[in-house]
N, CA, C and O of each residue as an XYZ file, in Angstrom:
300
protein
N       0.845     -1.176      0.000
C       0.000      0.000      0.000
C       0.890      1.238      0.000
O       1.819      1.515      0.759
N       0.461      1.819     -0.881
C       1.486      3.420     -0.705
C       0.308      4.646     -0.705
O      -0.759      4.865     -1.277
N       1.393      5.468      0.547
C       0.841      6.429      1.303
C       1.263      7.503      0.126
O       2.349      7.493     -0.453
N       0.412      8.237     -0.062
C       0.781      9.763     -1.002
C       1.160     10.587      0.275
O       0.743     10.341      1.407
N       2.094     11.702     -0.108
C       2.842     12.181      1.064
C       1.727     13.908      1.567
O       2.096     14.925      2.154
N       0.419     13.541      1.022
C       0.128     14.580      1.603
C      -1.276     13.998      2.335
O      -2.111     14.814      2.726
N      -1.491     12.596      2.498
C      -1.995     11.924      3.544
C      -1.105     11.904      4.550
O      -1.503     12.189      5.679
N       0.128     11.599      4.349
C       1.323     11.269      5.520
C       1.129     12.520      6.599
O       1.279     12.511      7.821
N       0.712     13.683      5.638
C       1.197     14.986      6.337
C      -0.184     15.126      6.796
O      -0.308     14.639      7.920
N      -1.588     15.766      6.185
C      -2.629     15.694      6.968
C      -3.211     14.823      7.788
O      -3.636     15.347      8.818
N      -3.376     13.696      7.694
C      -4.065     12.483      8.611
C      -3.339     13.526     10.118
O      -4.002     14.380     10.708
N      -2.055     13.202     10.422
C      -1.412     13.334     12.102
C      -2.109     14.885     12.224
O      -2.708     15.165     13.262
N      -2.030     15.659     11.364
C      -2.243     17.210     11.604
C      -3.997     17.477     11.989
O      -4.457     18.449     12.590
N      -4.608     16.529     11.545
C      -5.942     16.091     11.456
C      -6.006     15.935     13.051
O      -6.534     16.740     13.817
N      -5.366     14.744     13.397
C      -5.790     14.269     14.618
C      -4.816     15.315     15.458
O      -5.419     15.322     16.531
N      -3.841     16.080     15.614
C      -3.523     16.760     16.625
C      -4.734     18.121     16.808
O      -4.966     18.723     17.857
N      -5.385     18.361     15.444
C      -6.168     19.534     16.137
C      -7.221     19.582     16.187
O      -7.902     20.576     16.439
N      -7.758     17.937     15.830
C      -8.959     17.291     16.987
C      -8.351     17.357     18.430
O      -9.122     18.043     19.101
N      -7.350     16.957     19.147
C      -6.729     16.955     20.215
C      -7.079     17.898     21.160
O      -7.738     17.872     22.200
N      -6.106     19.244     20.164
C      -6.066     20.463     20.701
C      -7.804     20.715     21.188
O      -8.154     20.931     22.348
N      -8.700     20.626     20.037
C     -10.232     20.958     19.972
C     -10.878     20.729     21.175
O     -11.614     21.419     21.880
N     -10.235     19.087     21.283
C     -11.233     18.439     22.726
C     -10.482     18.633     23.869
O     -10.973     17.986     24.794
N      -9.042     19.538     24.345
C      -8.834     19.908     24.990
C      -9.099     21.262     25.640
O      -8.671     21.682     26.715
N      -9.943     21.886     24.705
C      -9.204     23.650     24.807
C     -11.921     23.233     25.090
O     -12.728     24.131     25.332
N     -12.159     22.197     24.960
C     -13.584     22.169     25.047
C     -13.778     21.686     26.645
O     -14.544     22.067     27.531
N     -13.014     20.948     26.608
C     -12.541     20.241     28.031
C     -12.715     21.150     29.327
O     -13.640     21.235     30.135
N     -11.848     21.609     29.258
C     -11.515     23.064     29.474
C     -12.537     24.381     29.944
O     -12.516     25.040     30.983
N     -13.286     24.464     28.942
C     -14.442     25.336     29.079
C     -15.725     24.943     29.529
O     -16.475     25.695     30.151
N     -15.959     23.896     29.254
C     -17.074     23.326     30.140
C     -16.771     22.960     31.594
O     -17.685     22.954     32.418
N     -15.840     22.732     31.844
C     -15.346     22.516     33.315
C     -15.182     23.133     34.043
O     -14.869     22.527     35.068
N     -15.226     24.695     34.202
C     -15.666     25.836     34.529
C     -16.731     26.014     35.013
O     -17.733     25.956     34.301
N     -16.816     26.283     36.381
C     -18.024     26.798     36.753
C     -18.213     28.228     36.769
O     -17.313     29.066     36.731
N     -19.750     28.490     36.841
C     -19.788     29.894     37.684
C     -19.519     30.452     38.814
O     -20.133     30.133     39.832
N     -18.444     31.480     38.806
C     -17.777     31.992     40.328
C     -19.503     32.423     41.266
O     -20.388     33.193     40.892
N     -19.433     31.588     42.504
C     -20.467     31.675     43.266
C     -20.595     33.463     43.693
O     -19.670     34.275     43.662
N     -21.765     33.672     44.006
C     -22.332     35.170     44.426
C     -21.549     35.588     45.643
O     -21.662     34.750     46.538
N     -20.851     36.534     45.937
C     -20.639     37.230     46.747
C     -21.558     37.007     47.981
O     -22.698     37.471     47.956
N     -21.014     36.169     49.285
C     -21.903     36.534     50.537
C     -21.550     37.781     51.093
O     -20.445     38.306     51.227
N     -22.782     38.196     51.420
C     -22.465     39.828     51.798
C     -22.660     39.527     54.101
O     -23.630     39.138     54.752
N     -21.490     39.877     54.477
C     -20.913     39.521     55.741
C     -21.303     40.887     56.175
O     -21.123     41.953     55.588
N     -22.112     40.549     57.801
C     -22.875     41.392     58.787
C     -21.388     41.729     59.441
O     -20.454     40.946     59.614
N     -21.480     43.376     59.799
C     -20.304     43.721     60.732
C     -20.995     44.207     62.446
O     -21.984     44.882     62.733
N     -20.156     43.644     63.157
C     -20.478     43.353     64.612
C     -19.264     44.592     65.785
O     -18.060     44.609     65.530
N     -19.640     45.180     66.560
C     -19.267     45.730     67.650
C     -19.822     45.646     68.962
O     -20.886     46.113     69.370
N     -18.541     44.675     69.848
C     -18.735     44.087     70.812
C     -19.103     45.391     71.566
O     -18.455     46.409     71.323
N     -20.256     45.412     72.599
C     -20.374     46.113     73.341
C     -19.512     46.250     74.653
O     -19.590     47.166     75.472
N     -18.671     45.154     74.691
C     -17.957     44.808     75.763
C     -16.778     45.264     75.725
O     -16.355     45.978     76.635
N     -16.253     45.027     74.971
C     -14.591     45.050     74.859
C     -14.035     45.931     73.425
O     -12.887     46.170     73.052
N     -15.711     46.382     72.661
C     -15.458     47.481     71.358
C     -14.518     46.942     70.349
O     -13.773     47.758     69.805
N     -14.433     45.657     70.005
C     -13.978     44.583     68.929
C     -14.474     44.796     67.973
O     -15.685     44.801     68.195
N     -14.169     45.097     66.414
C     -15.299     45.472     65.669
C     -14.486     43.796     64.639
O     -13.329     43.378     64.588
N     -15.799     43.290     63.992
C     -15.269     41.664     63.613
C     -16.638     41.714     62.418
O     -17.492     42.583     62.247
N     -16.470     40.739     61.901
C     -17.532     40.722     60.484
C     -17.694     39.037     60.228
O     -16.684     38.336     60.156
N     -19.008     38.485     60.104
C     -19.630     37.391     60.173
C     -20.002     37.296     59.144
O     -20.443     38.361     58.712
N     -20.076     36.066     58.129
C     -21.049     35.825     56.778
C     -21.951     35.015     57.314
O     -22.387     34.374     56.357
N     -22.703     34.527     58.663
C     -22.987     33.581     58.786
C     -24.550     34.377     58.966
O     -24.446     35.448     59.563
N     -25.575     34.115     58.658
C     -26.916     35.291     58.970
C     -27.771     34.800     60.023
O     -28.804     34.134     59.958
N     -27.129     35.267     61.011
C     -27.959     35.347     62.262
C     -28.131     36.979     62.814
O     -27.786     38.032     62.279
N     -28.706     36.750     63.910
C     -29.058     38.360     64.898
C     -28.091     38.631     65.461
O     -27.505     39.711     65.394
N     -27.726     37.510     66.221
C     -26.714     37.843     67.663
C     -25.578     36.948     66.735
O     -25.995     36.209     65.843
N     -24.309     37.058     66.978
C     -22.912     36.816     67.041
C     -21.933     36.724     68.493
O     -22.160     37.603     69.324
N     -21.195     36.018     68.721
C     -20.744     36.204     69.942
C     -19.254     36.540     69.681
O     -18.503     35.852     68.988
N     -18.903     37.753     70.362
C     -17.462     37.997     70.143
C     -16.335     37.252     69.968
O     -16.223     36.201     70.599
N     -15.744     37.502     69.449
C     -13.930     36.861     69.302
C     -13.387     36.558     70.076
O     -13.092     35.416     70.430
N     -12.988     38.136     70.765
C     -12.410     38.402     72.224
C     -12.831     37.861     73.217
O     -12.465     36.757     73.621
N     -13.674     38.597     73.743
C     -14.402     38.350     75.289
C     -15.695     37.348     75.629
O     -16.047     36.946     76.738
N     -16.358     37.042     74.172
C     -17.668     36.160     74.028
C     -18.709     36.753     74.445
O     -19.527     36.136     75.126
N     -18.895     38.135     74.101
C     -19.824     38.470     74.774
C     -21.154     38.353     73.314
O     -20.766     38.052     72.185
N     -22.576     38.621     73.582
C     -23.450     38.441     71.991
C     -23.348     39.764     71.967
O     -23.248     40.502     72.948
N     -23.388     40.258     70.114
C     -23.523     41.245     70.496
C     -24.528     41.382     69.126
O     -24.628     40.327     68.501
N     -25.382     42.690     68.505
C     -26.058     42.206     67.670
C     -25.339     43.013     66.052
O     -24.345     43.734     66.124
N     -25.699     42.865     65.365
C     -25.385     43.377     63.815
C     -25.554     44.993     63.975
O     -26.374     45.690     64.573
N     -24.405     45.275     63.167
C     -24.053     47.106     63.420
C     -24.839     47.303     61.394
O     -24.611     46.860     60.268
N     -25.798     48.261     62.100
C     -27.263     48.931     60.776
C     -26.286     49.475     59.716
O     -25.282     50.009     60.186
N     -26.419     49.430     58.015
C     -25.492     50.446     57.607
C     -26.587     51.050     57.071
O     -26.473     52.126     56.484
């Protein structure tokens, strides 16, 4: 069987940029969407005047420092 030399040359060039294709697809679907911004409550201990910031959504928080509750500072 004889290869003509411009099968020799496309066929491999063929399959490397199928390769490249299903890599560079790979790739982009595997990507997620960067999750939403949690927007974090800021807290000032009445006790000890600690100012600290929570993403967690509750009322009360209990200080860092001293443990005291203290509640969410209004903006």
């Amino acid at each position: 069987m004889i290869v003509s030399p411009t099968v020799f040359f496309f066929v491999p060039l063929f399959f490397a940029l199928v390769a490249v294709f299903a890599g560079w697809l790979y790739y982009t679907l595997r990507q997620r969407a960067p999750a939403p911004p949690r927007r974090s409550r800021i807290y000032r201990c009445a006790g000890c005047g600690h100012v600290y910031a929570d993403q967690r959504d509750r009322p009360l928080c209990r200080c860092l420092k001293c443990g005291a509750m203290n509640e969410a500072l209004r903006r």
